[in-house]
C-alpha positions in Angstrom: 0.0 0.0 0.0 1.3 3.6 -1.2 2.0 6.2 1.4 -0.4 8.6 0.4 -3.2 5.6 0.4 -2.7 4.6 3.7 -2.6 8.1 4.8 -6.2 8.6 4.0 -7.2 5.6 4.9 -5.9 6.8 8.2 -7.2 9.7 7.9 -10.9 8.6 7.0 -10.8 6.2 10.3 -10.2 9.2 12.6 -13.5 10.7 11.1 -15.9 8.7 13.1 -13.9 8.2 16.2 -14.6 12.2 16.8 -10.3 12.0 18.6 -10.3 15.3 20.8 -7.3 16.6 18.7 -9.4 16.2 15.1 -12.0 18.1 16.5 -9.5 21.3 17.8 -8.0 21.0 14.3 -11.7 21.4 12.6 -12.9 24.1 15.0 -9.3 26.6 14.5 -10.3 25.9 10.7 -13.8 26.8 10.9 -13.0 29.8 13.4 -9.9 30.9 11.0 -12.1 30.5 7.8 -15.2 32.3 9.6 -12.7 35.5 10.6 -11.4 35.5 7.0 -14.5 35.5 5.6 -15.9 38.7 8.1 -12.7 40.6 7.2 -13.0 40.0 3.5 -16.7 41.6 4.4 -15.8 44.2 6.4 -13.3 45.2 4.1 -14.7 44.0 0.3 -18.5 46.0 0.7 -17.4 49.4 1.4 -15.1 49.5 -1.5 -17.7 47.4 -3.6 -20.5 49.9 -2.7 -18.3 53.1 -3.0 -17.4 51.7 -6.3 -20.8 51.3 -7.4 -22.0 55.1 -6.7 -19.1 56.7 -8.1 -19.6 58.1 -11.8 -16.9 56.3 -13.7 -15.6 57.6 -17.2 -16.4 54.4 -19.0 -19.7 53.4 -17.1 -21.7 54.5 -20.1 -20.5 52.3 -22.5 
């Protein structure tokens, strides 16, 4: 058996054995993907809306 298969295979047992340290992996990658997704937000509207309402040059085209 290849290294990478038996990796997943691995991997794929740990999955219903819910192992303490699987779960604090998945929650830091859920709370690190929910934060980047607020910032991107946060950041990405403003400029999207300001962009929208300004009267650009080449808007009437």
């Amino acid at each position: 058996m290849s290294d990478v298969t038996q990796s997943v295979s691995s991997a794929f047992w740990l999955i219903p054995e819910a192992d303490s340290e699987l779960l604090g992996i998945v929650a830091l990658s859920l709370r690190v993907s929910l934060t980047a997704s607020i910032v991107a937000l946060l950041v990405g509207a403003p400029i999207g809306a300001s962009t929208s309402l300004q009267a650009l040059p080449c808007r009437r085209i």
